[in-house]
N, C-alpha and C positions, 0 to 999 in steps of 0.2 A: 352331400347332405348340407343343409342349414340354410340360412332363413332365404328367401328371394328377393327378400327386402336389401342385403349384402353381397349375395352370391348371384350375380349378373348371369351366370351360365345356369342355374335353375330358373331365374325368372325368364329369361328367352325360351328357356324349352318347356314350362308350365303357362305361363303367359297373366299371370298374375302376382300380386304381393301380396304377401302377408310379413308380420312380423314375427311371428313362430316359427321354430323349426319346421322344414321338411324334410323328404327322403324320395329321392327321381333314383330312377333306376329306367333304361332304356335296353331292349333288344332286339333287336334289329328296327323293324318300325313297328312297333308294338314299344308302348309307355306306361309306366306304373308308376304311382305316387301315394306314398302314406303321410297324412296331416293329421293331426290331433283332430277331436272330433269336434272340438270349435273351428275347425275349417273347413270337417268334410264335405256341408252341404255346399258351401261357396265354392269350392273345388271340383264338387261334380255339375254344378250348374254351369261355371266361367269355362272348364276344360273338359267336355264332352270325349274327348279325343283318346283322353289319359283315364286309367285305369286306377282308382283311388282306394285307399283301405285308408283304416285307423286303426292303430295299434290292439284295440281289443278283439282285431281280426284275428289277428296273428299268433304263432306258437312261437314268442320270447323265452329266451332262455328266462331260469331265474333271476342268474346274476346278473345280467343283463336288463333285467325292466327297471325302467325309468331314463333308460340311456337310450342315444340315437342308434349306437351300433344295435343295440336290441331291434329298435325297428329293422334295421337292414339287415340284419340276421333273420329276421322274422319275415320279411319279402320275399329273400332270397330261397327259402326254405321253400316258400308257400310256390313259389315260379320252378324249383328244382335249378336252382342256377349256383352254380358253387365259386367260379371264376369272375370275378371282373375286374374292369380297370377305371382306378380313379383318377383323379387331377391332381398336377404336383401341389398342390396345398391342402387336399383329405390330411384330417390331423392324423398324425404320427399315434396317441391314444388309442383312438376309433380302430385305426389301420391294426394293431396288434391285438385289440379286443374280436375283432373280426377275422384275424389267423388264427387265434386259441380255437375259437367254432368253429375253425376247420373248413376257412373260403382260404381260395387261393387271390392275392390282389396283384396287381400290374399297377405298375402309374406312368400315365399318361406322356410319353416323347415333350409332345407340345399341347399346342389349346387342345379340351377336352372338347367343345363346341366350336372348331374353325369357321363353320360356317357363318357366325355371326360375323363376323369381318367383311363381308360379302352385303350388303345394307339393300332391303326390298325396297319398293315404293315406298311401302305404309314408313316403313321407317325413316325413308328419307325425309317423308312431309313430317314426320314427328321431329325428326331432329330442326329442320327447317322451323318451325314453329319454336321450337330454343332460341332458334338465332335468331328471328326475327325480336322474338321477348328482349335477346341480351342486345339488338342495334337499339329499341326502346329505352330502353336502361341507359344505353352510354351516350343516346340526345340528351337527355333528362339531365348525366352526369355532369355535361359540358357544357350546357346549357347553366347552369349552375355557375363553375367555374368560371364562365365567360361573363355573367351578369357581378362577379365580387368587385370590391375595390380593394386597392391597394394599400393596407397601411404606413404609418411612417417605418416600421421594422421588416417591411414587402411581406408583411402575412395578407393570406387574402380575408378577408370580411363580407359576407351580405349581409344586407340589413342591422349591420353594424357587430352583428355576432364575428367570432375565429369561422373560418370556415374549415374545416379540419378533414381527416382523410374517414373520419368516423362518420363526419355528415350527409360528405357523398354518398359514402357505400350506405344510410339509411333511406336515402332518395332513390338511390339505384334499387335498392330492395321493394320499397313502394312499388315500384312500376314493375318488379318481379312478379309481386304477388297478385296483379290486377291479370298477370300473365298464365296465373295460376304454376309458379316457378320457384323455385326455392335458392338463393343467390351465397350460399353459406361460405366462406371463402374467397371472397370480389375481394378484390387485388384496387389498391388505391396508393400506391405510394409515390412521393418527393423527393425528388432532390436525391441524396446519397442514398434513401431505404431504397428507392426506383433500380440500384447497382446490384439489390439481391433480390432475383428473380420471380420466388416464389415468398418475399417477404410482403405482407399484407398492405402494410404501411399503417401511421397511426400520426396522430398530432396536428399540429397546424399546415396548411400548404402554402406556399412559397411564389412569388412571383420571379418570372424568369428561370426558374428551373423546369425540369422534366416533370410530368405528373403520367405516369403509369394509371391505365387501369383498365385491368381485364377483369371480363364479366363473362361467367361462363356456370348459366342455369340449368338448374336441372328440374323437368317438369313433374308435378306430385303425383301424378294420377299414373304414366306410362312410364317414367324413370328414365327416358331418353336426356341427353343433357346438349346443350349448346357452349360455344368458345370463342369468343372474339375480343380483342384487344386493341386500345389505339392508345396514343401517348400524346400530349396536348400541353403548352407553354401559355400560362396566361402572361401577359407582358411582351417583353423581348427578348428570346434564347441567345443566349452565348455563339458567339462564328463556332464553337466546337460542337454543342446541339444542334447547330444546323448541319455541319457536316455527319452527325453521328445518324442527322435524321433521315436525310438526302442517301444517306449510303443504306437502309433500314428497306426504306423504298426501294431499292436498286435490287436488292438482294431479294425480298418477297418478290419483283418483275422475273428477275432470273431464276427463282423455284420457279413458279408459277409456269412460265415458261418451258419449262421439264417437263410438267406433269401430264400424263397421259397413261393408260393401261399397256403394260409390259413396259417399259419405264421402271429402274430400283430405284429404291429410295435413297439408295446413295447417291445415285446421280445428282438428284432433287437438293440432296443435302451440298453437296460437295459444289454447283450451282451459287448455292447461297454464301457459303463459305469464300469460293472465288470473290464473287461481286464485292462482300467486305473488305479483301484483302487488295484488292483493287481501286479501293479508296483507300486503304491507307492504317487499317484496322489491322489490330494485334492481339493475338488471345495468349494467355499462357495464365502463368504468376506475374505478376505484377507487385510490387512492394508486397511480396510476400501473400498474395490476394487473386483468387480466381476472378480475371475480367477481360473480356472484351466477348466474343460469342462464346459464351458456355453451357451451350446446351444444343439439342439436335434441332434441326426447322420444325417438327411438327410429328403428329400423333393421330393414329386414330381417333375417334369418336363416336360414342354410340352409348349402350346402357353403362361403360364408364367414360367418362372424360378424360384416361388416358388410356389407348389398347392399341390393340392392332389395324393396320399396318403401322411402319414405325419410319419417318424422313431423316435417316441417319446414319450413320457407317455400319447400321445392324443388315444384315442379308435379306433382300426380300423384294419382290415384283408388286408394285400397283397391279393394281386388276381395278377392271370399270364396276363399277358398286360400292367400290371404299368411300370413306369419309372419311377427312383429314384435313388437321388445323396446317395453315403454311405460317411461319411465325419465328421468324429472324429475328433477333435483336444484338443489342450491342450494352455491354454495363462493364461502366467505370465508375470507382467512386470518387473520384474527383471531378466530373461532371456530374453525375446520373446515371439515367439505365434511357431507354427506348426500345419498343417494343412495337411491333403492327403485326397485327392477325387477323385473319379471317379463315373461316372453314367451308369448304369445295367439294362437289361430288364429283370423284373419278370418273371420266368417260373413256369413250373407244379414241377419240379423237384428242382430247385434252381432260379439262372441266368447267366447272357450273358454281359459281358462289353460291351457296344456297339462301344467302340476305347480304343485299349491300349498306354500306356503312360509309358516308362519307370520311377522307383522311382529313381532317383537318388536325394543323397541327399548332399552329400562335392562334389564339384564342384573344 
């Protein structure tokens, strides 16, 4: 239960959003759904497929109306189904409101919809159309960068303004929205912010330092999202950004490399891991400071930006139909951070960038 507009495993099995609660219940292949009655008709036009009620179908308990366990109380009643099993994140509330009435509940091992990890056509060109939006977005971004000049204090400037991490991520957004894409969360940071990975960045940008920035949209209409990342030096990087950059490179070559259906993801990850340390890269504490690779190569992609499959010491076989960001980096805060990604569909054979993105990296 709940909205499909949050809950990624109702909108793949309903096939629409809304912002309101719902209620999916699946048996075998036979599907029912109960929407308030401001969504029923949308809900039986868009899903032919699915068996739709609104709560004034239903025999709700008393205590129960105006709650969702009511509806699913009131489904379950109306199907004779007493048993089922939800996902590890059905509220704990709901869950005991729904044993008092006398259903038995199970929760689900793992994904309650695995199937979604497995990506159709349709899907792949949805998601493909993200990345193409977010390679748009990051000409547009560095294109930008690459037109500033340099002040006396190496902040960048166009047209005599600060050019800030605020400004890009409003440019990259511009060309989001011509994408029909929503960019909420673009990643823009300098210099030391660039050393914490999922830090936005903010303020002025820097000549000769790192400038991070991943852009990773997600479309308004289908919810699919895209992810791609590149890291760009306006000026002249430090001998130590270049070695951080060169090894970044070396380590996406060497996933990239791995990847192919029956292939783990550890492999994929452990790959990337090698090639850094083969340059000369160290991860732990550092002055007391998580730096050098601190995090796995890469993740699924699909109605969330980060799912299954998972490129890292978690257990688990590619299979051809995944989609997955490959996406090394290296953060220190005494240089920066650097980062390069791109997202691949899994094949029999290897994979397929679904948009390419020039690396450029001194601007």
């Amino acid at each position: 239960m709940g909205s499909p507009q949050t809950k990624p495993d109702i909108r793949y099995r309903v096939g629409f959003s809304v912002p309101d609660p719902v209620v999916y219940v699946q048996q075998a292949s036979k599907k029912y759904l109960v929407v308030s009655l401001l969504d029923r008709e949308l809900a039986r036009r868009v899903a032919p497929d699915i068996q739709v009620y609104s709560p004034d179908a239903l025999r709700i308990p008393r205590a129960l109306r105006g709650a969702l366990s009511g509806w699913i109380v009131g489904l379950l009643r109306e199907l004779g189904i007493r048993t089922v099993t939800v996902a590890a994140d059905f509220p704990v509330r709901a869950a005991d409101q729904l044993r008092r009435a006398g259903l038995r509940l199970f929760v689900a091992d793992g994904p309650l919809v695995p199937e979604r990890a497995i990506k159709t056509r349709a899907e792949v060109g949805r998601i493909t159309a993200c990345q193409r939006a977010a390679v748009q977005a990051m000409r547009a971004a560095i294109r930008l960068i690459a037109r500033a000049r340099v002040d006396k204090k190496n902040r960048l400037r166009v047209r005599g303004r600060l050019l800030t991490s605020e400004r890009v991520r409003r440019a990259i957004y511009r060309v989001l929205v011509d994408h029909n894409c929503t960019g909420e969360g673009t990643i823009v940071a300098c210099d030391g912010q660039a050393a914490t990975p999922h830090g936005i960045g903010h303020g002025p940008l820097r000549a000769h330092q790192s400038i991070v920035i991943d852009i990773f949209p997600r479309h308004l209409e289908h919810g699919y999202w895209g992810d791609l990342t590149r890291t760009v030096v306006k000026g002249t990087p430090s001998p130590a950004l270049k070695k951080m950059y060169a090894a970044v490179k070396a380590a996406q070559a060497a996933a990239l490399a791995k990847i192919r259906a029956g292939v783990s993801g550890r492999r994929v990850h452990l790959a990337a891991v090698a090639a850094l340390a083969r340059h000369g890269f160290k991860t732990g504490l550092l002055e007391g400071k998580a730096q050098g690779f601190i995090h796995s190569t890469g993740h699924g992609i699909g109605l969330e930006v980060h799912e299954a499959p998972s490129l890292s010491l978690r257990p688990g076989r590619l299979r051809a139909g995944h989609v997955v960001t490959v996406e090394p980096g290296l953060y220190y805060f005494q240089h920066g951070g650097v980062r390069i990604e791109d997202t691949v569909l899994v094949t029999r054979g290897g994979y397929r960038k679904l948009a390419s993105c020039a690396d450029i990296f001194q601007v």
